[in-house]
Steps between C-alpha positions, in 0.01 A plus 500: 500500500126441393339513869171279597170721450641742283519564078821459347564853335645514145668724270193569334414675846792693565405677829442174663766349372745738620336494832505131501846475462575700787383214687713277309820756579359462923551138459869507419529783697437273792663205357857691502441598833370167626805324346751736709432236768605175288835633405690312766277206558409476130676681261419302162201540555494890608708607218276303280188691595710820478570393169145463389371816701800699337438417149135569517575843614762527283236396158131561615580798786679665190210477273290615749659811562533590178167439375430743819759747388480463137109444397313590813646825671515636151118470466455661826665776494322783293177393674665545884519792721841636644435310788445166353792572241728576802388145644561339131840637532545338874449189342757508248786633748358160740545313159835632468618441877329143505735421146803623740463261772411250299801534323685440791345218631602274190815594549461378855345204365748405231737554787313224722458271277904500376606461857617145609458623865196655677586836561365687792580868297308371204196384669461830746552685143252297319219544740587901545469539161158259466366697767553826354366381146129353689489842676518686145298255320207476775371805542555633180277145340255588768498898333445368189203247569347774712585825295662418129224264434178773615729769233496250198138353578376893461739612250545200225248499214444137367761598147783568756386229713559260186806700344674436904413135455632442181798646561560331785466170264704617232800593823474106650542427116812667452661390801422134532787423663585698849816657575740241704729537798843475451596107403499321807512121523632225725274503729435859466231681371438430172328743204526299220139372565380859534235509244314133609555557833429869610147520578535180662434452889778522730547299788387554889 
């Protein structure tokens, strides 16, 4: 989400953009947690903007980590002290544990969205696990505006600044399509769409 008053970051910036979509991965964040409260009253609806919020972590929230993981840490790392390579390594064990919840909640989801009846289980389940993925995600983005992007702003020369950007094209390249969910139709959520549809704007 482009937000009034700011610059829309590109891949030709690649510390921006990675910080810009953290604010993109907040969004859905808060959408999956506001649409919790629509499962009984409206549940088309809710599992539609689960859909949407799912399959944007599930493509861009991919990327994003491994352009972190894969062109950016790598960068950093002979330039950092022990300390800051002990925080580098914090972020990819709250990678890891974020990828583990997440995990579960499509499950949940998938779960949801196949169920003719609302299910009182399901939806106490789905918001646990929500929950637990915005309180990894939060404070780890808010590390990483605060902290990550102060380490690569002092460390990155402008070749590795370039060579982290073009990589990062040549990865969306390769995977133009996003992984799906499992097949789920009738009324379910759906992942056929996934590649039009992912970085699309979910309801409530």
């Amino acid at each position: 989400m482009i937000r009034i008053g700011q610059t829309a970051a590109t891949i030709d910036t690649p510390v921006e953009h990675l910080m810009a979509c953290h604010r993109r991965i907040e969004d859905r964040l808060a959408t999956l947690e506001r649409a919790a409260d629509h499962l009984r009253g409206d549940k088309p609806a809710a599992l539609e903007a689960i859909r949407k919020s799912i399959l944007f972590l599930d493509s861009s929230g991919v990327l994003h980590t491994s352009d972190e993981e894969e062109s950016l840490f790598p960068r950093l790392r002979p330039h950092l002290t022990p300390e800051e390579l002990h925080y580098l390594d914090g972020l990819e064990e709250q990678h890891r544990a974020a990828e583990s919840v997440f995990t579960e909640l499509k499950a949940v989801a998938e779960e949801l969205a196949a169920a003719a009846d609302h299910s009182i289980s399901l939806e106490s389940r789905y918001r646990e696990l929500t929950a637990r993925l915005s309180a990894l995600y939060r404070p780890h983005i808010q590390s990483e505006d605060e902290i990550l992007t102060r380490l690569a702003l002092r460390t990155l020369t402008n070749a590795q600044i370039n060579a982290i950007a073009q990589e990062m094209k040549d990865r969306r390249e390769e995977r133009k399509h996003p992984p799906a969910l499992a097949a789920m139709r009738a009324g379910s959520i759906d992942a056929d769409h996934a590649s039009a549809n992912h970085d699309e704007e979910a309801a409530f």
